[in-house]
C-alpha positions as CSV (number, residue, x, y, z in Angstrom):
1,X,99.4,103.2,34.5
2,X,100.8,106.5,35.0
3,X,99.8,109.7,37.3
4,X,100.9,113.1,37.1
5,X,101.6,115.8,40.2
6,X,102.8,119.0,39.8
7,X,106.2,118.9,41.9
8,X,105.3,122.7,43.1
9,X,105.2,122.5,46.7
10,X,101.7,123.9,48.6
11,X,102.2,127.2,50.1
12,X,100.6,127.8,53.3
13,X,96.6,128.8,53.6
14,X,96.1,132.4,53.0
15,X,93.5,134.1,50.8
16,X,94.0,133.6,47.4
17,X,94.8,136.5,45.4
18,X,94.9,137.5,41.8
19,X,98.1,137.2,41.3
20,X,98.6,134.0,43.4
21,X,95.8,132.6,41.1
22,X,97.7,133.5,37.9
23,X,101.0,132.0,39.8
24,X,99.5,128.5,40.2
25,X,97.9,128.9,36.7
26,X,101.6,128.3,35.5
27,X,102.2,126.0,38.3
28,X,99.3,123.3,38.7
29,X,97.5,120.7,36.7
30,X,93.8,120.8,36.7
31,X,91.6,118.0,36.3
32,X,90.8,118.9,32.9
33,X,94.7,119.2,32.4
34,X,95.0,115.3,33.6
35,X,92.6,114.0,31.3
36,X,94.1,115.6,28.3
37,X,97.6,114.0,29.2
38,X,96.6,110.7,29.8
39,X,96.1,110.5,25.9
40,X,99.6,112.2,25.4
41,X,102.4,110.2,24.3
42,X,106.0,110.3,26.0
43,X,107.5,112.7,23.2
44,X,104.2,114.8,24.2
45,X,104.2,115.1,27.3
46,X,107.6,116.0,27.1
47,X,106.0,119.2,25.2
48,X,103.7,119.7,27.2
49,X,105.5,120.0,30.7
50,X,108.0,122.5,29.4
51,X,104.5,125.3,29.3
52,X,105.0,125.2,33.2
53,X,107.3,126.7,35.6
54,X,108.3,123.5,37.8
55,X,108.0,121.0,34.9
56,X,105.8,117.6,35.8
57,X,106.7,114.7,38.2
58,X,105.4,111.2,36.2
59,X,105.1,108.4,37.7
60,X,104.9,105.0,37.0
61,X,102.6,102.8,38.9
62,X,102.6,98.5,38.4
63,X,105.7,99.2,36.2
64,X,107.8,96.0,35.2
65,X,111.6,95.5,36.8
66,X,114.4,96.8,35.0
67,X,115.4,93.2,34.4
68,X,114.2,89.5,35.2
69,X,116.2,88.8,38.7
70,X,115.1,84.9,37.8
71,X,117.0,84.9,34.3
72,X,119.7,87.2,35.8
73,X,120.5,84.6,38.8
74,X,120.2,82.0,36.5
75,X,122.9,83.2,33.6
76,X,125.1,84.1,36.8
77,X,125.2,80.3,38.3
78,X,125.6,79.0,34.2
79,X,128.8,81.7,33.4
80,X,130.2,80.4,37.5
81,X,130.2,76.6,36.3
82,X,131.9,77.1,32.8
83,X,135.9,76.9,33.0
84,X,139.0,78.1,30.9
85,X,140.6,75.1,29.6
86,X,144.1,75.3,28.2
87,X,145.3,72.2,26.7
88,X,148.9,71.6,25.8
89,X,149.8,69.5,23.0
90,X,146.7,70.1,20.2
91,X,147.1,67.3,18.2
92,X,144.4,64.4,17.4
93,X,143.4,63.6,21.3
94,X,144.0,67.4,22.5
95,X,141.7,68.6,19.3
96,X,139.3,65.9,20.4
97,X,139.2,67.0,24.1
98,X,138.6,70.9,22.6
99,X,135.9,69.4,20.8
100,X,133.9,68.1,24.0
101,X,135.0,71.0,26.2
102,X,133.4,73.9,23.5
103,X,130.1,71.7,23.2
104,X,129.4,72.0,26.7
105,X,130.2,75.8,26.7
106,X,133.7,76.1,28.3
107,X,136.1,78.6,27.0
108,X,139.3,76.6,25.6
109,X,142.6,77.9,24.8
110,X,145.5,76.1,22.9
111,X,149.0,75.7,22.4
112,X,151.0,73.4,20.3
113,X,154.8,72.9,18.9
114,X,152.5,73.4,15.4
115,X,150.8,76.3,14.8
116,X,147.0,74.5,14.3
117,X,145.8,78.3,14.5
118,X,142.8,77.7,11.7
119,X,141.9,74.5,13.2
120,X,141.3,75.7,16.4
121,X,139.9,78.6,15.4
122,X,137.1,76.7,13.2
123,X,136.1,74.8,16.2
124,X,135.9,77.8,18.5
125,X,139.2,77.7,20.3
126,X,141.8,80.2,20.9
127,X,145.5,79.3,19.8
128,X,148.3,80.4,21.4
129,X,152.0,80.2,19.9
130,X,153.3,81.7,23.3
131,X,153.4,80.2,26.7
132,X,153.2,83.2,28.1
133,X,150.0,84.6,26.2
134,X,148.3,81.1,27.0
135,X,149.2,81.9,31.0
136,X,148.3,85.4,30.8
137,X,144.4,84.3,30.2
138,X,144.5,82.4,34.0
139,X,143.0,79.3,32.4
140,X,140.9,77.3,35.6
141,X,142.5,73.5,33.7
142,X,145.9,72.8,32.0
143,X,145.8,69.5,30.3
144,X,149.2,68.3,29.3
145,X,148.2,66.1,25.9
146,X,152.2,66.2,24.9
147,X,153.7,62.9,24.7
148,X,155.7,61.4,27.5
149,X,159.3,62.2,26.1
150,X,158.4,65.6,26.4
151,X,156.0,65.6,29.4
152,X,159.3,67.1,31.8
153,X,160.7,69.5,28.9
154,X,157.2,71.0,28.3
155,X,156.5,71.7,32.0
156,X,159.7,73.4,32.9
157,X,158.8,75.9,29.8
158,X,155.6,77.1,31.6
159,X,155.9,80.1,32.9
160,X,153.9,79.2,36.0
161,X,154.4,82.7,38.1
162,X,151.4,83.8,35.4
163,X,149.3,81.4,36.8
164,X,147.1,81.1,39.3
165,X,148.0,79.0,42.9
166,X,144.6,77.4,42.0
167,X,145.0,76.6,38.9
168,X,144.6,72.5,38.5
169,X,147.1,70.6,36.2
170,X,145.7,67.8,34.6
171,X,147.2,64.2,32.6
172,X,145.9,62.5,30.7
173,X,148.9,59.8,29.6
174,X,148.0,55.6,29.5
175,X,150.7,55.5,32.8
176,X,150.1,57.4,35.6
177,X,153.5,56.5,37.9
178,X,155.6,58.7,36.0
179,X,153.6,61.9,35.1
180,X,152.4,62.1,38.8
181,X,156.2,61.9,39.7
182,X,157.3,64.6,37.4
183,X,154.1,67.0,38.4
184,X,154.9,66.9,41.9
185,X,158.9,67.5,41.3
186,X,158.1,70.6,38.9
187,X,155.1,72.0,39.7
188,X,154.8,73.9,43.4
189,X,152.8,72.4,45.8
190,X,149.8,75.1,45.3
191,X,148.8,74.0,42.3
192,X,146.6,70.8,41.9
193,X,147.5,67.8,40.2
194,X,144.9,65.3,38.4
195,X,145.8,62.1,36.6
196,X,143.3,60.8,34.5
197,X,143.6,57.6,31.9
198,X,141.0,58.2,29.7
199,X,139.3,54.7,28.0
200,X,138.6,56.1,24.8
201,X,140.1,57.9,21.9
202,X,139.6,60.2,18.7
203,X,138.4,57.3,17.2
204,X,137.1,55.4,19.6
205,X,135.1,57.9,21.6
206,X,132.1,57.7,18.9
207,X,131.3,54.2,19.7
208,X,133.2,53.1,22.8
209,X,132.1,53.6,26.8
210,X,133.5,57.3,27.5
211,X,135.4,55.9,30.8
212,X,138.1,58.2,32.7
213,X,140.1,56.7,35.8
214,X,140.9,59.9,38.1
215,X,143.9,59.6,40.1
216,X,143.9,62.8,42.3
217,X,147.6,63.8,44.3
218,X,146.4,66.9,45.8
């Protein structure tokens, strides 16, 4: 529903003369004025205020919210649960890890000695030939997929002063002894370490139990 007022102000009482009456000819809206508007559309009624002096004031009564605050609280609590995932190492276990992580609506970037740049991109990942591009996006999870030979080479090539202190390193190698050793004598002690043995594979993972051990150090 929507009313109309003039947004002339009432002067105070005095008798009305003719030229005050011609004056609020310009100014006000009879009733006869506020019937003929009500079938006016908004282009109209545009029109139509520009005949008088101080325009109209329209207003809009039982109108609908600008947005739905329900839907608007609830996209904000899905967006705070999703992460940025980089993983390290995108070969047949890291591409299969991408795979789960972009089905459940988490952003995942990727870096590899390869450059697997269609690959990821068919699946909906970002790939990153640079270190330093992959740190500059502040990824939430790092998961280190490389094999254990280069597990110590590949995390001395981070540039970690691009990350941030928050950000949660994560394992996923068969032994846990010697990656945990190697996180906590590279990485400083504000990040957060996770060492995980996952029980199933890129093959496996169709058919088996999807079992992780966690191993948490800090």
């Amino acid at each position: 529903m929507i009313s109309f007022s003039s947004t002339q102000t009432t002067p105070a009482a005095q008798p009305p003369t003719a030229s005050a009456s011609s004056a609020a000819g310009t100014s006000r809206l009879s009733h006869h004025h506020v019937n003929k508007l009500s079938s006016l559309s908004l282009p109209q009624l545009h029109q139509y205020s520009g005949r008088y002096r101080h325009g109209l004031l329209v207003r809009a009564i039982d109108a609908a919210q600008p947005y739905d605050c329900e839907a608007h609280l609830m996209n904000r609590f899905t967006q705070s649960t999703k992460l940025k995932i980089a993983i390290i190492g995108f070969g047949n276990f890291g591409q299969f890890l991408a795979k789960a992580f972009i089905r459940q609506g988490h952003t995942v970037y990727a870096h590899s000695r390869s450059n697997y740049l269609s690959v990821a991109q068919s699946m909906g990942a970002a790939f990153f030939s640079d270190l330093h591009d992959l740190c500059e996006q502040h990824p939430d999870v790092i998961l280190i997929c490389t094999s254990i030979i280069s597990r110590e080479s590949v995390l001395k090539s981070l540039p970690l002063q691009r990350l941030r202190r928050n950000t949660l390193f994560v394992d996923v190698l068969s032994v846990k002894e010697f990656p945990k050793n190697i996180f906590l004598q590279v990485l400083p002690p504000y990040f957060d370490i996770l060492c995980t043995h996952p029980m199933f594979g890129p093959e496996s993972g169709k058919y088996s139990c999807r079992i992780c051990h966690l191993c948490s150090k800090r």
